[in-house]
N, C-alpha and C positions, 0 to 999 in steps of 0.2 A: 221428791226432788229428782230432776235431771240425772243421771250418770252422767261423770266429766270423763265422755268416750274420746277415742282416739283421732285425733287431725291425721293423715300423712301425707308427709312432704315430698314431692319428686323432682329434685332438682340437676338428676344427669340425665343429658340430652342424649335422645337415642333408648332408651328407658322403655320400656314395653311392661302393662302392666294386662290383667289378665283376671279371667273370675275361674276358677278350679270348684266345682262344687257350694260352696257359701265360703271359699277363702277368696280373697284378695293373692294375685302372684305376681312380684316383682321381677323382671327379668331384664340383665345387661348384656349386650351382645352374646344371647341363648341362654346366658348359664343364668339361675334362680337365686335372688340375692334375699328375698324374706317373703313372708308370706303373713297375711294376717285376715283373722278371722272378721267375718261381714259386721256379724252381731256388736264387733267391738268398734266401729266407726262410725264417726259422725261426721266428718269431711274428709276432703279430697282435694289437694292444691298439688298442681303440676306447672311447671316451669320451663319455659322453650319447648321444643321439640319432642315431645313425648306420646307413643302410643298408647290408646287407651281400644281395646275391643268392643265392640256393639253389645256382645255379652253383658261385661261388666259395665256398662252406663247404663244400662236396661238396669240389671238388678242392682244398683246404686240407686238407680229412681226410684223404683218400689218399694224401696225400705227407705228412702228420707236420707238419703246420704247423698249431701253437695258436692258438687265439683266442680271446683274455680281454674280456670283457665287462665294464666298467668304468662307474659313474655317473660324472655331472658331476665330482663334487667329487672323482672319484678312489678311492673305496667300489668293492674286489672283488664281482662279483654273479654272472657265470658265466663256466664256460671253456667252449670247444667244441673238443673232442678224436677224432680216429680210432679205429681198431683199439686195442686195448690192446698195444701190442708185448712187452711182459715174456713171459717164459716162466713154466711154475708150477713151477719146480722152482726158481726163485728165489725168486720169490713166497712157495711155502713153507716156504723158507731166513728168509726175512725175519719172516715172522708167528711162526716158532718163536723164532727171534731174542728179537723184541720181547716174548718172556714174561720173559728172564733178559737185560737191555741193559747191564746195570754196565758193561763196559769198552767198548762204544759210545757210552755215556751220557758215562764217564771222559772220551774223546778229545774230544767234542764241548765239554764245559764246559772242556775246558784248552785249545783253538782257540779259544773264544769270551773266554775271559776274558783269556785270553792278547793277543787282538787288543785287547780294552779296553784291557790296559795299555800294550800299543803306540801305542796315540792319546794317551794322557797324556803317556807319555816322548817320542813328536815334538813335542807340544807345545811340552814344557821347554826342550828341545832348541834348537827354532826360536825361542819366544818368551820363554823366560825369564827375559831379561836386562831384558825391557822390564815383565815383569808386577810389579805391588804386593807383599810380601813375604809378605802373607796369601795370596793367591792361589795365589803358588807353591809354599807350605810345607801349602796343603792338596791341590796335584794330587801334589807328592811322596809328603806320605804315605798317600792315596789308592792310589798306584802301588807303597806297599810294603808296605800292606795285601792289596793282589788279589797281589802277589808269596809270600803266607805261605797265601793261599788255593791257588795253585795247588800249591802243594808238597804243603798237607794232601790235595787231591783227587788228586795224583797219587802217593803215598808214604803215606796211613792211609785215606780214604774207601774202605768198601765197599759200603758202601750205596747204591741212586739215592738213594734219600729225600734223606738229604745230600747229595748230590753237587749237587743238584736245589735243596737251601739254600743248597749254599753257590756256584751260578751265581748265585742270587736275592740274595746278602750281597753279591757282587763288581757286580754291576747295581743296586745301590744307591748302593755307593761309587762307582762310575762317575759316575753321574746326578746323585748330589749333588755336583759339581765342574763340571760339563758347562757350567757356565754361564760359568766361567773359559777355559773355550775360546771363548768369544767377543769379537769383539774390534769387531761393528759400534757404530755410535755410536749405533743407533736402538734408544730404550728399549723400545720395543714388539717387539722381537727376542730381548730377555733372556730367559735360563730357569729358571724357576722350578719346576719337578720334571713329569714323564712324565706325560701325558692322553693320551686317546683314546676312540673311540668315544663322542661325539667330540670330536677336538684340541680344545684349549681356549687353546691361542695359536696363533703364529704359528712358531713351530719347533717344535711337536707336531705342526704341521699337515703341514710338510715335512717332518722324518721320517717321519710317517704315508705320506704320499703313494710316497716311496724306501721303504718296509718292503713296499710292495704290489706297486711293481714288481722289488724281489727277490723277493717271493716268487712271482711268477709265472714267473721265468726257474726258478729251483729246482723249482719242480712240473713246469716243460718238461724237468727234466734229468732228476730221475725216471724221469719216462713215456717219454723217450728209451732210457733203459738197460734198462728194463723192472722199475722198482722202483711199489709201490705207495706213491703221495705222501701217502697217507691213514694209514699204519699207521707212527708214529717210536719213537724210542727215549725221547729225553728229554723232549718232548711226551706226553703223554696221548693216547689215542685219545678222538675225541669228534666225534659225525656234524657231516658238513658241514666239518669241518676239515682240511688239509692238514699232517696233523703230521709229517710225512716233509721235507716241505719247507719249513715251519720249522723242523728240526732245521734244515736243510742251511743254510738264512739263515744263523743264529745267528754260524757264523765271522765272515760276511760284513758282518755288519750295523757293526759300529764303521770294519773299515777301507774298507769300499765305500759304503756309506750314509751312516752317519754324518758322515765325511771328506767327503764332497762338500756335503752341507748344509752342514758350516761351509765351506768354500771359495765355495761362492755368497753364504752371508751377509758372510765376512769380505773375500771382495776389493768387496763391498755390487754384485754381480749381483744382488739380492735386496736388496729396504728393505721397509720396515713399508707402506707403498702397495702394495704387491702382495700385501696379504692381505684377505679380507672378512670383518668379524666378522657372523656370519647370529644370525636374531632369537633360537635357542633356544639360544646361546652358541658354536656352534660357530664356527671359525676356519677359514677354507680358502683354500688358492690359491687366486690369478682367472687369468683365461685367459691372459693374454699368460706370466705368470708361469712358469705349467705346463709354457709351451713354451721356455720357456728351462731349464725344471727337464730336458724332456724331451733336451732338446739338446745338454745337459751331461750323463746320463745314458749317452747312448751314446756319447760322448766321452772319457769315464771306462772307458767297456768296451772299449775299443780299446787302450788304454795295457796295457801287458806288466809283467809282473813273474813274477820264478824264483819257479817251483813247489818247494819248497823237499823235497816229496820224492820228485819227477821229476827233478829238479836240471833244466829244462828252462825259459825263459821260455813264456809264454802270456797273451795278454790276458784281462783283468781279467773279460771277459763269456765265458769258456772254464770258469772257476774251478769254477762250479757244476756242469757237466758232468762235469767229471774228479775232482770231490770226488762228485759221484756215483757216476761209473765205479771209480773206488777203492772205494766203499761195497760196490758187487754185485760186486766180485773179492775182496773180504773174507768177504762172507758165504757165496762162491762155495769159500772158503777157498783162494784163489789166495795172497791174503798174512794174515802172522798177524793183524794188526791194521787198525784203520781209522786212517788217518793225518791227521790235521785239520790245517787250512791255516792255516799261524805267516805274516803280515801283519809286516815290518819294514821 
């Protein structure tokens, strides 16, 4: 199994990083703030303005360690990647694939939708007793609406087309409720339905922000197993996009992203002062924010949970690697099927 190696995050502008021998060195205006060994990273995310040496992206390349290029606000802009390790007889295992994906497409909408409904039902769970009666009578039937969805996806849909609607039917129901999962007191945290590009509050902004940095550990798990993160099943091909690893998000995104957003807003780690609204409407994190976003991030990737069809516990920031590695031993026809990751 993978070691769940080291991300680091560089989020002060002006930041000069550096290769010393096989370490990584951090430096803020001259003086050395940490330093960390090659062997222990597996990515590299920097934000705004940040120097990075010829040195150290050379030997970040040669040993497999990414490096996402991030603005300010948190806006993907580039990765910087080594050798392509995949093989072509994978590669094109995968591209023949992705002409005919219906039961890749299948698994991937009943992993995704499936974890929706599992954020609803620990909701009720946890907080039912204390929400409004309206509230909880629409996250129930919410949760037994995507319960009628997954059955038709898995027992009549054969279509993508549909299958592809009815992810987009159960990500409605989801989203229209979403706002009942919260429980901060600051009205400026409420939600009022999915923006982007860009966020248009303050929790569009933070899932935005968590959707970026999943899907960069996902495009790392990819390009680790040798899958191309460019070419998915339930994504569309479309240049410049990584539909490979937005498929692979997609489980991830309710019980890994989602779930942490509200945990920072609802234990109020997070208040409406730590968002900026900028002049063309956009809403974004500010700095101190990010780093509590970031902190809590890989805090959350450390925590274990059974892989349910490893039967094996693995931390949270493994998921995407071995929902990977499952994907290219399926395509590999190692096992019949691609087995998507049920969140309970």
């Amino acid at each position: 199994m993978r070691k769940l190696l080291n991300t680091v995050y560089v989020t002060t502008e002006g930041a000069a990083l550096r290769k010393d021998g096989e370490t990584l060195i951090a430096e803020i205006d001259g003086a050395e703030k940490t330093r960390v060994p090659l062997h222990m990273l597996s990515g590299l995310v920097v934000f705004g303005p940040v120097l990075l040496t010829p040195a150290l992206i050379g030997a970040c390349a040669t040993r497999g360690i990414s490096i996402a290029l991030m603005s300010r606000q948190g806006r993907f802009e580039a990765r910087v990647e080594g050798p392509v390790s995949g093989n072509v007889l994978l590669r094109r295992e995968q591209y023949r694939r992705a002409e005919t994906p219906e039961e890749i497409v299948r698994s991937i909408v009943l992993g995704k939708v499936s974890n929706q409904r599992a954020v609803l039902r620990r909701a009720l769970r946890d907080h039912g007793t204390e929400m409004a009666p309206p509230a909880r009578d629409a996250l129930e039937a919410a949760a037994d609406r995507m319960a009628r969805i997954l059955r038709r996806v898995q027992l009549t849909e054969t279509d993508v087309a549909a299958m592809r609607g009815a992810e987009g039917e159960a990500a409605q129901l989801y989203f229209a409720v979403f706002d009942h999962l919260i429980r901060s007191p600051d009205p400026e945290l409420r939600w009022t339905g999915r923006s982007r590009r860009p966020p248009r509050d303050a929790m569009n902004a933070l899932l935005s922000f968590l959707y970026t940095l999943l899907t960069h550990e996902c495009a790392s798990a990819c390009e680790t197993v040798g899958l191309d993160p460019a070419v998915g099943f339930l994504h569309r091909d479309r240049p410049g996009r990584p539909s490979l690893a937005l498929d692979l998000m997609e489980e991830l995104r309710a019980p890994l992203a989602d779930r942490l957003a509200l945990s920072l807003v609802n234990r109020r780690q997070l208040r409406a002062g730590d968002f900026r609204a900028m002049d063309g409407g956009a809403v974004l994190l500010g700095d101190e924010a990010r780093r509590t976003v970031l902190t809590a991030w890989q805090e959350r990737k450390r925590e274990e949970r059974l892989h349910p069809f490893l039967q094996e516990k693995a931390p949270f920031g493994l998921v995407p690697f071995l929902q990977a590695q499952l994907l290219a031993r399926h395509l590999r026809g190692d096992i019949d099927a691609y087995p998507p990751w049920f969140w309970s």
